[in-house]
C-alpha positions as CSV (number, residue, x, y, z in Angstrom):
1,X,47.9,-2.5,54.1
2,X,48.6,-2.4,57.7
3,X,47.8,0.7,59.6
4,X,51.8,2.2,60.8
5,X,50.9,3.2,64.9
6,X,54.2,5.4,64.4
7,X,53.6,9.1,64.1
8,X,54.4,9.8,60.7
9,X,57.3,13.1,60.5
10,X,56.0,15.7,58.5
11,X,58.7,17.9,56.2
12,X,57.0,21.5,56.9
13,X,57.8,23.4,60.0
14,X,61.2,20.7,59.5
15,X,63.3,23.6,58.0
16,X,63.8,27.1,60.0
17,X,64.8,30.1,58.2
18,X,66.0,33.5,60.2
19,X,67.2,36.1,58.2
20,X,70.3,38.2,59.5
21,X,70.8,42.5,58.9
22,X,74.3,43.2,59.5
23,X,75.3,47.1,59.4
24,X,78.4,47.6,57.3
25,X,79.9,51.1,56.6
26,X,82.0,51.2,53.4
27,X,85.3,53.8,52.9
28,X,82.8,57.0,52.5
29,X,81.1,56.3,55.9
30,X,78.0,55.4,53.5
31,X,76.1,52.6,56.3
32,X,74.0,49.8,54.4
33,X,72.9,46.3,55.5
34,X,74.2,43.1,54.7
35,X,71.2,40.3,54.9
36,X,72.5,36.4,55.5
37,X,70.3,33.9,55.8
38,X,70.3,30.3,57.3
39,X,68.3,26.9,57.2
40,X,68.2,25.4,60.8
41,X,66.8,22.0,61.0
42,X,64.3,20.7,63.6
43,X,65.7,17.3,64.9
44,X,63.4,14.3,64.2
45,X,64.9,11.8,66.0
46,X,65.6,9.6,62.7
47,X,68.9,9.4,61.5
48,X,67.9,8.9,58.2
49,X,65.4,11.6,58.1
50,X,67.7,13.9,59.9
51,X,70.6,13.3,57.1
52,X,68.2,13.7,54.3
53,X,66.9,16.7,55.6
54,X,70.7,18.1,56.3
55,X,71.5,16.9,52.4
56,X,68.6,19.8,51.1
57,X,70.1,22.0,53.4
58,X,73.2,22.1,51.8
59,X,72.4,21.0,48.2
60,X,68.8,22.9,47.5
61,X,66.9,21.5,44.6
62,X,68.8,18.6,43.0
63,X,67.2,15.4,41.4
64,X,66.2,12.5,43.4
65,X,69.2,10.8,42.1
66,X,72.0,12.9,43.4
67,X,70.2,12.8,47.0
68,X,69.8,8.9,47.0
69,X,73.7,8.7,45.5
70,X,74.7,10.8,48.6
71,X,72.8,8.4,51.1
72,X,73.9,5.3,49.5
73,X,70.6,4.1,48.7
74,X,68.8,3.6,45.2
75,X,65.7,6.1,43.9
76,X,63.3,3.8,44.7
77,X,64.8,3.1,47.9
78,X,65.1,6.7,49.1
79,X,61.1,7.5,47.8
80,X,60.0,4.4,49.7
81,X,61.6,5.0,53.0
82,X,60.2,8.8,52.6
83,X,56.9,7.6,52.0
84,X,57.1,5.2,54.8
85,X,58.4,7.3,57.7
86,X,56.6,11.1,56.6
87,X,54.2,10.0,54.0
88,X,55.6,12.6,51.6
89,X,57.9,11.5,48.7
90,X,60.7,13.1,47.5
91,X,59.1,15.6,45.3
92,X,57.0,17.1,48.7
93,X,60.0,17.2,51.0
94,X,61.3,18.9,47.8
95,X,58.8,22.0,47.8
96,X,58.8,22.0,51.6
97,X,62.8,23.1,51.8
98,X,61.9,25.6,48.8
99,X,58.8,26.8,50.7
100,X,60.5,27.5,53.5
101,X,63.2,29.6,52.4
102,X,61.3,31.4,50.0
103,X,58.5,32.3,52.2
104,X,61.4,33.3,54.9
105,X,63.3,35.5,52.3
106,X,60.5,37.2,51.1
107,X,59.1,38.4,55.1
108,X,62.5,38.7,55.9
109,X,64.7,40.9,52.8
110,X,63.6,43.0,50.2
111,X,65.4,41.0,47.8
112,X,64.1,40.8,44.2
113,X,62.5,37.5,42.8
114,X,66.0,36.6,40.8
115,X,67.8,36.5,44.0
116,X,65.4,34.3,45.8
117,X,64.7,31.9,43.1
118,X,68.4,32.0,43.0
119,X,68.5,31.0,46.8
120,X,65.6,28.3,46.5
121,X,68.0,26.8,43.7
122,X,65.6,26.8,40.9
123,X,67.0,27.5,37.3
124,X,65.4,31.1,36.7
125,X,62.9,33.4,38.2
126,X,60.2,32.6,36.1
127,X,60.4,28.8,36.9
128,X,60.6,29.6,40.5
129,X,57.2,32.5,39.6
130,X,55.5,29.1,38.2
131,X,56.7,26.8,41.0
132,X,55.4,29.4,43.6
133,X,51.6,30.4,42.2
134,X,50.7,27.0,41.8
135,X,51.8,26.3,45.7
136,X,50.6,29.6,47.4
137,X,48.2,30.9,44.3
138,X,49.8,33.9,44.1
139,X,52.8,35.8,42.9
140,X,55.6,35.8,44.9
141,X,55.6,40.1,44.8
142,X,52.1,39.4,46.2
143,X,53.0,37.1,49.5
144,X,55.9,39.8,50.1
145,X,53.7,42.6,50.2
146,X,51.4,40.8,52.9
């Protein structure tokens, strides 16, 4: 195999979360925040890892499929080119959008679990509690807290 002398882009530290407290006052004069959030992206300087990484952005955890459909390229294609330019497949880039949205949601809201797994796009809270102790080896509740 032939050593790349590229710099191989790497999907963490790709996706920037800031979290957003807007005041709102309802009829009563009764003030309580609203909390937004948004994905930025840090540009790579490849268009095809710049559109992938845009794709997660908007569609969150879908299969590997449904990305590759949306580039135009097949599966195989799409986990090749990944492995090739950030030595990460699609299942890495994958936890790296979820990590970074969950760890920004859970410094930057008090939300409850629900609502961020919710936010991640996994199915249900206890997939996303499974998903996240085997990544950070520790409860979600627990990284909050710290």
């Amino acid at each position: 195999m032939m050593e790349s002398k590229y710099q191989k882009i790497a999907p963490e530290g790709m996706f920037i979360v800031s979290v957003e407290r807007r005041v709102k006052q309802d009829m009563k004069s009764c003030t309580f925040y609203e909390l937004t959030y948004k994905v930025e992206l840090r540009p790579t300087g490849n268009d095809f890892i710049n559109l992938f990484a845009a794709l997660i952005r908007s569609h969150s955890r879908r299969p590997a499929s449904a990305y590759a459909a949306m580039m135009g390229v097949e599966v195989r294609q799409l986990e090749a080119a990944l492995m090739a330019l950030t030595g990460v497949g699609f299942l890495g880039w994958m936890d790296a959008f979820s990590g970074a949205v969950a760890e920004g949601l859970l410094h930057g809201t008090d939300w409850k679990t629900k609502q961020i797994a919710k936010a991640v796009g996994f199915s249900s809270d206890s997939v996303f509690c499974r998903w996240f102790r085997k990544k950070y080896k520790c409860l979600p509740r627990e990284l909050q807290w710290k």
